[in-house]
C-alpha angles and dihedrals in degrees: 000000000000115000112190113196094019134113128324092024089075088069087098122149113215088258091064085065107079140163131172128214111199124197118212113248126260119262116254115227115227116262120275078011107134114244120249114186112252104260110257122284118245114258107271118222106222088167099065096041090052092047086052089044089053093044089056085049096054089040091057093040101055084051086054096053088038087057096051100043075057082054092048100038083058090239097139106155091057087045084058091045101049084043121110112269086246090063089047095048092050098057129007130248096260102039085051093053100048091042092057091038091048087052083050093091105036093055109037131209118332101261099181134351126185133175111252107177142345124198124191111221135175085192133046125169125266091016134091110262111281134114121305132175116191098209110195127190137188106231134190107209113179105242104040145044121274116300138198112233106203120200129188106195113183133198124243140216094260094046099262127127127227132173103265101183130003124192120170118201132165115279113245088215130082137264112272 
């Protein structure tokens, strides 16, 4: 079975996360035309489109941390239900439960999370053009070394966020 944001495709570099931002052309005079200098361009207000690009960023990162406390807490099944439709289509309820019950053990309590990184992308691989934040964090579990915890959330056609893909790997640093 195909499980699209599961598992092993979250094992994404930041260079994996693109998006392009393509000016128009310049318009060409006519030739022998005299050249008249463009009107000037409206100010543009970077500072309002950095301060909504940071607002989608924490959104999606306090859904993030919401949806992992669901994770720690054990509460599985309501981690499958406030997921992205993409994340329930690609594993049922049940299977999704008994795969993150079965890691329990193995990992331990949570110890220690803390966020590492967030990109902002219009594009991530393997899903249909929309907003996306990876959201990665360094986490402490209790029986085994540090680990990355790697989170899609995805934004839906009503402006909500919801995880979207979750992959878990050991972490290549050291332990604090």
């Amino acid at each position: 079975m195909k499980r699209p944001w599961y598992g092993l495709l979250f094992a994404l570099s930041a260079a994996a996360l693109v998006w392009v931002q393509i000016a128009p052309a310049a318009a060409q005079p006519a030739p022998g035309a005299a050249k008249v200098p463009p009107p000037a361009a409206p100010a543009r207000s970077d500072t309002a489109a950095d301060a909504a690009m940071a607002a989608m960023i924490a959104a999606a990162g306090a859904e993030a941390d919401r949806w992992l406390e669901l994770i720690d807490r054990g509460q599985y099944a309501d981690s499958w239900v406030a997921a992205a439709a993409v994340l329930q289509e690609g594993i049922p309820q049940r299977e999704w439960t008994a795969d993150l019950a079965a890691r329990q053990p193995k990992l331990g309590r949570m110890i220690m999370r803390e966020r590492k990184s967030e990109s902002y992308s219009k594009t991530l691989r393997g899903a249909p053009t929309g907003d996306y934040v990876v959201v990665t964090y360094l986490t402490k579990f209790e029986r085994i070394p540090l680990a990355e915890e790697t989170l899609a959330v995805a934004k839906d056609a009503i402006g909500q966020w919801h995880v979207a893909g979750y992959d878990i790997a050991l972490s290549p640093a050291k332990t604090p």
